[in-house]
C-alpha positions as CSV (number, residue, x, y, z in Angstrom):
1,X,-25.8,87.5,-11.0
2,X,-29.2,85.6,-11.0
3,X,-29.3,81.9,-11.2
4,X,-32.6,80.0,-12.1
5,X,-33.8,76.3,-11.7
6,X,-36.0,73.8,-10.7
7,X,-35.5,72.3,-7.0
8,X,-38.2,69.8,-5.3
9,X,-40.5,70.0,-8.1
10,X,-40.5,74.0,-7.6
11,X,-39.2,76.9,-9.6
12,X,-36.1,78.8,-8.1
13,X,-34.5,81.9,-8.8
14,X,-31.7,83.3,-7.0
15,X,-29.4,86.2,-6.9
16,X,-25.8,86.7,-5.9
17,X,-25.1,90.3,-4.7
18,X,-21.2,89.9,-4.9
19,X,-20.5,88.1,-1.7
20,X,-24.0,85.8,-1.2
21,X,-26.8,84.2,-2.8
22,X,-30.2,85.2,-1.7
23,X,-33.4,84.4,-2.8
24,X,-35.2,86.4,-5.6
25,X,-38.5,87.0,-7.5
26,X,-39.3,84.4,-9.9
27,X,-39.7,85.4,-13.9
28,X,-43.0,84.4,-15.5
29,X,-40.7,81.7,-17.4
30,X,-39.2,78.2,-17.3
31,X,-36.0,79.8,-18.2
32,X,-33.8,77.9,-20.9
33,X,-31.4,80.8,-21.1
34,X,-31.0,83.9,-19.9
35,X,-28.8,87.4,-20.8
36,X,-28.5,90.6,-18.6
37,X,-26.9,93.7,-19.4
38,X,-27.5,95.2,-16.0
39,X,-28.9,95.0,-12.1
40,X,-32.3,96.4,-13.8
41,X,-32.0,95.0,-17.0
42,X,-32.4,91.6,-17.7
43,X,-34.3,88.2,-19.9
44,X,-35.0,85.1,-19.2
45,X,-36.7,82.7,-22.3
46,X,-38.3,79.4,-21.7
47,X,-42.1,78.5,-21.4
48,X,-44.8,79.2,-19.3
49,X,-46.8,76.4,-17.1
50,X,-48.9,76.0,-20.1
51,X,-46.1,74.2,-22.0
52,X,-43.5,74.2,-24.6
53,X,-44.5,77.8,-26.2
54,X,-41.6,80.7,-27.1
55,X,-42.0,83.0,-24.1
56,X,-39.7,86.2,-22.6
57,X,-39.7,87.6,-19.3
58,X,-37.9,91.2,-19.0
59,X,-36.3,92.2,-15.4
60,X,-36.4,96.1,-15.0
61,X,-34.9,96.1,-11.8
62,X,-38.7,95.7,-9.6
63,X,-40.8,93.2,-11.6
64,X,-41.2,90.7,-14.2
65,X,-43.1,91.8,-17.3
66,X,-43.8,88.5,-20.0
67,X,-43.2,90.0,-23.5
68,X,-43.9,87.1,-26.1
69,X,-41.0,86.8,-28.3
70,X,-42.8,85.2,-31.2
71,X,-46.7,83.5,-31.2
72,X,-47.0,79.7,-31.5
73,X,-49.3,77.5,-33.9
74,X,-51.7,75.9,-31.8
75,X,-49.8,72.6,-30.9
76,X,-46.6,73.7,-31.7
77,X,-43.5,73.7,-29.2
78,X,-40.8,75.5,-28.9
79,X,-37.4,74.1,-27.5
80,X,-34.8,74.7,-26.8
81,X,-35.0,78.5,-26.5
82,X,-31.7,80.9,-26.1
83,X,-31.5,84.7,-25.6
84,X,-28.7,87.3,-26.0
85,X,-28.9,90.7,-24.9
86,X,-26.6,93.8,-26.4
87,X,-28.4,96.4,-25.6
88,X,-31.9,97.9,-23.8
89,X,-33.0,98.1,-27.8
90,X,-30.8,95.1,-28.7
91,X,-32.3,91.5,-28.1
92,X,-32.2,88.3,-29.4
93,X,-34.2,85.5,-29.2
94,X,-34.0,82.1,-31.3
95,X,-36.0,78.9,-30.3
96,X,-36.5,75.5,-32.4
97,X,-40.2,74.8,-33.9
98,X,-41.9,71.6,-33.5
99,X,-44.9,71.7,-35.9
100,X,-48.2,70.6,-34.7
101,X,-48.0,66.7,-34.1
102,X,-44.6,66.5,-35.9
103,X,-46.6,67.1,-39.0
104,X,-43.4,68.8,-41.0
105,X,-39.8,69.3,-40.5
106,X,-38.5,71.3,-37.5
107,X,-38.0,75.5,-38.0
108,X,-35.9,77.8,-36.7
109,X,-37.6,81.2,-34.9
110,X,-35.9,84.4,-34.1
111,X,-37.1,87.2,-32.8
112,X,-35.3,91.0,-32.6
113,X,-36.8,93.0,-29.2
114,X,-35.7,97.0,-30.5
115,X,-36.7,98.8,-27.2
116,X,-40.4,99.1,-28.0
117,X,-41.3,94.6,-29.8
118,X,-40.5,91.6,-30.5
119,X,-39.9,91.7,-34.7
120,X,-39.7,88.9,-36.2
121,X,-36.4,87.3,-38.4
122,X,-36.5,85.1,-41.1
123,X,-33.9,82.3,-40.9
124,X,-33.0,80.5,-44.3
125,X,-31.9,77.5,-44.0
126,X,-34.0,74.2,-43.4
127,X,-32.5,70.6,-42.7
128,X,-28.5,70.3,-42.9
129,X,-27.4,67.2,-44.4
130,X,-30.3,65.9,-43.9
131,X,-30.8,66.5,-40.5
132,X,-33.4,68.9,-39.1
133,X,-32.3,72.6,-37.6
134,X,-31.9,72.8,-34.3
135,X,-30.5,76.0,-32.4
136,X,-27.7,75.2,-30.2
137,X,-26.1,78.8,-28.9
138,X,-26.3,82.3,-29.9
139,X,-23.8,85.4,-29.6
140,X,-23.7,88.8,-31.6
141,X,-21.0,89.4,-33.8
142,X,-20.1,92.9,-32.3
143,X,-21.9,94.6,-35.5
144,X,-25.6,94.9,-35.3
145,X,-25.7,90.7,-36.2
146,X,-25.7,87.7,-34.8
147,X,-24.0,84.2,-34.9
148,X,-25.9,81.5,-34.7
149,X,-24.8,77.6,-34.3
150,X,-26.9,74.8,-35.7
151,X,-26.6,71.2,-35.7
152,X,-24.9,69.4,-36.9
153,X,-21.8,71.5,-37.5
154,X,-22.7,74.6,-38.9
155,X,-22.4,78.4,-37.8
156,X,-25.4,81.0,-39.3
157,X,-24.5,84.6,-39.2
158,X,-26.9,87.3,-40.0
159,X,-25.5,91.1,-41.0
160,X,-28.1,93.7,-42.0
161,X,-30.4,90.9,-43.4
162,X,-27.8,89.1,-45.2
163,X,-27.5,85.3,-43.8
164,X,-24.1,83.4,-44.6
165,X,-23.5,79.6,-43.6
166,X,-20.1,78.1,-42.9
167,X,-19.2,74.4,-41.7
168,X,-17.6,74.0,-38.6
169,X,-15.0,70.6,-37.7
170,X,-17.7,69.6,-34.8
171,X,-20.7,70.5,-33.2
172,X,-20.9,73.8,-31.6
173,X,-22.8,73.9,-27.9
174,X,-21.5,77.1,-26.9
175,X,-20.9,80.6,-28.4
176,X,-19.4,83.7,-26.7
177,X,-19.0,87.7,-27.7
178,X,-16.1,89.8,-26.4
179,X,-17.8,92.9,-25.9
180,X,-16.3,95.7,-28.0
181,X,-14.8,93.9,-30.2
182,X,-15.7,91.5,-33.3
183,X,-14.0,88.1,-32.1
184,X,-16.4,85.4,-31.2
185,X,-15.1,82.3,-29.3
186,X,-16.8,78.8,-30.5
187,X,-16.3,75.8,-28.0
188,X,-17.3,72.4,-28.4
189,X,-16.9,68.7,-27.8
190,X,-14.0,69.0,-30.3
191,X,-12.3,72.3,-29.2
192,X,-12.6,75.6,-29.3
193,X,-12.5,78.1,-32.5
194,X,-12.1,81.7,-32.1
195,X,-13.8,84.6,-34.9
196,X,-11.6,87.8,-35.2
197,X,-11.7,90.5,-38.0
């Protein structure tokens, strides 16, 4: 388990080998999220010192290598960012888009890593009654797709290109996956909703 932070004005990351934490390598990120699928495998999204941009870091089990999910307008920012890894060739990563200045509405960007790059994904959908997109937490849906929640309440899923929307009773600020399976768990700060089909 790695665990990442800021502490005394300085980057941390740390690593927890079963029975203590330990110091480790730091990514080339600010991470916002991060997903592993093993000890040699594993991404961390944020920015870089430079500022609020969409940047990845990948983890092969000796170094950091910065893979740039998705390039920025000049002036643009990208926050928060969130990452969710199936498999080597399976990766997602979704961030919100500030234009330049504010000039325009906020965007949503998500990125597909398939082993090799980062490919980009068109999301849909702009403001929600009437409020701006904003990424709140990602999870696959067990099928090649992805969930996706977005404020206010709604859930996004995307299946083989196909993008549905469905309202949820509250805002979603967590999703979660049970591998092998299609069931995806929903919590919130009005309960919790469980997927299954």
């Amino acid at each position: 388990m790695r665990a990442f932070g800021v502490r005394l004005g300085s980057l941390y990351a740390l690593h927890y080998d079963g029975r203590t934490w330990a110091s480790a390598p730091l990514p080339d990120v600010m991470a916002d999220d991060a997903s592993a699928l093993s000890p040699r495998d594993l991404w961390v999204v944020g920015s870089t010192g430079s500022g609020l941009d969409f940047s990845a870091s990948h983890w092969n089990g000796r170094a950091w290598d910065l893979v740039t999910p998705m390039r920025l307008s000049p002036g643009a920012q990208a926050v928060p960012d969130l990452v969710d890894a199936v498999a080597p060739d399976d990766v997602w990563a979704v961030t919100t888009i500030d234009p330049p200045g504010d000039n325009g509405p906020l965007r949503i960007g998500i990125a597909h890593w398939n082993g090799h790059t980062w490919q980009p994904v068109t999301y849909p959908y702009g403001a929600l009654d009437g409020t701006d997109p904003l990424a709140l937490a990602l999870a696959p849906d067990g099928t090649g797709g992805i969930w996706l929640a977005v404020q206010q309440h709604w859930l996004a899923h995307e299946h083989n290109g196909r993008w549905t929307l469905s309202s949820t009773p509250f805002m979603i600020q967590a999703l979660a996956w049970i591998p092998g399976t299609r069931s995806v768990w929903a919590a919130g700060s009005g309960g919790i909703l469980k997927y299954g089909s």
